[in-house]
C-alpha positions in Angstrom: 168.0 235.4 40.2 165.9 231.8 40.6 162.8 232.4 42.1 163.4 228.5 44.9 160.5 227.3 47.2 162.1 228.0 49.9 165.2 231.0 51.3 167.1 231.8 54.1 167.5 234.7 56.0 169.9 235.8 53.1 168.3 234.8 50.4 165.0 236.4 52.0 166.8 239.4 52.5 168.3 239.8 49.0 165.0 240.1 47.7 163.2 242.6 50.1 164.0 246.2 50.9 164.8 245.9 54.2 168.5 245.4 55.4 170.2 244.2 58.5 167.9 243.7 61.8 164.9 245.2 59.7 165.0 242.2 57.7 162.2 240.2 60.3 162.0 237.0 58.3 163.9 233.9 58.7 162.7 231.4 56.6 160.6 231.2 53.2 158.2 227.9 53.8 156.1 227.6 50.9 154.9 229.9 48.4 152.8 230.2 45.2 151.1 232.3 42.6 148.6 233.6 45.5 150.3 232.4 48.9 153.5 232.9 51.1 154.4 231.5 54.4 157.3 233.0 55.9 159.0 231.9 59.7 160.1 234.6 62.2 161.9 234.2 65.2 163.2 237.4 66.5 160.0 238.5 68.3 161.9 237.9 71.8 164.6 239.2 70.6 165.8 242.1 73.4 167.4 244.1 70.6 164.9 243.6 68.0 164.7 247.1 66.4 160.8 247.4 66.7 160.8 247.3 70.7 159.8 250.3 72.5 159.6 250.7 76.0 161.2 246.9 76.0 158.3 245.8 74.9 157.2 244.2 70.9 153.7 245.8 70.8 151.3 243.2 68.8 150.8 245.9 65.7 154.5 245.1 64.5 152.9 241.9 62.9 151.9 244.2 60.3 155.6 244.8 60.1 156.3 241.4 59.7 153.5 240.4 57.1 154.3 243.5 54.9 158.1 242.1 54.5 156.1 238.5 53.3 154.2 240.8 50.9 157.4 242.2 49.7 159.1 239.0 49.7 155.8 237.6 47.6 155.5 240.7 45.4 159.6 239.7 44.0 158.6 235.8 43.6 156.1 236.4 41.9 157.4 238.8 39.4 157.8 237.9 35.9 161.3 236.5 35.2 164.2 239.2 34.5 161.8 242.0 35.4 163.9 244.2 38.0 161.6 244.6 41.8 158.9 247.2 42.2 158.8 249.1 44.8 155.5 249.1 47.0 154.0 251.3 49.9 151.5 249.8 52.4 149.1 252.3 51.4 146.4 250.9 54.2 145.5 248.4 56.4 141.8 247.3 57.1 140.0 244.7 59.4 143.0 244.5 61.8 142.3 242.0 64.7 145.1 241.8 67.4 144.2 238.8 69.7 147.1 239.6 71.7 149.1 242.8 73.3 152.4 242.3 72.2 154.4 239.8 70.4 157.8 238.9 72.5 156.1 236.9 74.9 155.0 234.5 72.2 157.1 231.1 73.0 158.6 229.7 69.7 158.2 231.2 66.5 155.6 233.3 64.5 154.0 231.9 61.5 153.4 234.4 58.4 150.8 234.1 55.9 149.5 236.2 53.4 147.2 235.7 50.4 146.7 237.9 47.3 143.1 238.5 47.4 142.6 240.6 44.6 145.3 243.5 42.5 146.5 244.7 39.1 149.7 246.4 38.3 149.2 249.2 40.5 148.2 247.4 43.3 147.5 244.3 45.9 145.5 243.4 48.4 146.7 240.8 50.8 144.7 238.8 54.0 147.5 238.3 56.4 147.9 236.1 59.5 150.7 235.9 62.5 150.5 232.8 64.3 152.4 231.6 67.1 153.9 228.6 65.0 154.2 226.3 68.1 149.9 226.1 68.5 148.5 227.7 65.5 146.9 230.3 67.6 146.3 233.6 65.6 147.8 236.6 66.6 146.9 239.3 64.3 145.0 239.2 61.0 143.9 241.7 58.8 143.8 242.9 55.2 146.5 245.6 53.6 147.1 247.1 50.3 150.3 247.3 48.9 150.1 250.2 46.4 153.3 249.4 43.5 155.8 251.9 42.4 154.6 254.6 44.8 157.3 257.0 45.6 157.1 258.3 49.2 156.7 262.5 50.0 159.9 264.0 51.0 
């Protein structure tokens, strides 16, 4: 599978782990060695799957930049090697500028940025914007620890 500047919703969700109305991304903008920028536009969504008590609390934006450190970790893999499965192992630094994300008009803007990592691991600066105004969201820092398998 190519490894184009910019997906879909299908192509996005061919390369990440999360299927049907988990799949929170709807567009691949730009990417590169060290960056993503994804487009999401579900947040006001009523039946988003993330909601609880009708409301889209503002810490699913970790949700959202996690899948664009998935989508990232895939690109960016060497060509022909199959995907590696990641846990966020921690998030640090997390700054939520707002209560909850559906009352955002338009759609949300997600960035991440490799900071630093080897083959075991990444760690990632992420921003959620509200694409309309640039105005941050939710920023923060996670690590993305690779071929972890979960406890059962």
């Amino acid at each position: 599978m190519s490894n184009p500047q910019t997906l879909d919703h299908a192509g996005i969700a061919a390369r990440v782990p999360h299927a049907g109305t988990m799949c929170l991304l709807d567009r691949l903008l730009a990417w590169d060695a060290t960056r993503i920028e994804c487009r999401a536009s579900g947040h006001r969504d009523a039946g988003h799957p993330l909601r609880d008590a009708g409301l889209l609390p503002a810490p699913v934006a970790i949700e959202y930049a996690s899948q664009a450190m998935a989508l990232h970790g895939t690109l960016s893999a060497p060509a022909g090697s199959a995907p590696r499965p990641g846990m966020l192992a921690s998030v640090r630094g997390v700054r939520l500028h707002v209560a909850r994300l559906d009352d955002v008009a338009g759609e949300l803007n997600v960035r991440c940025e490799r900071l630093a990592g080897d083959e075991r691991q990444a760690m990632y600066a992420f921003a959620v914007s509200a694409a309309a105004d640039g105005r941050v969201l939710v920023d923060g820092r996670a690590t993305v620890v690779l071929d972890a398998v979960p406890a059962r």
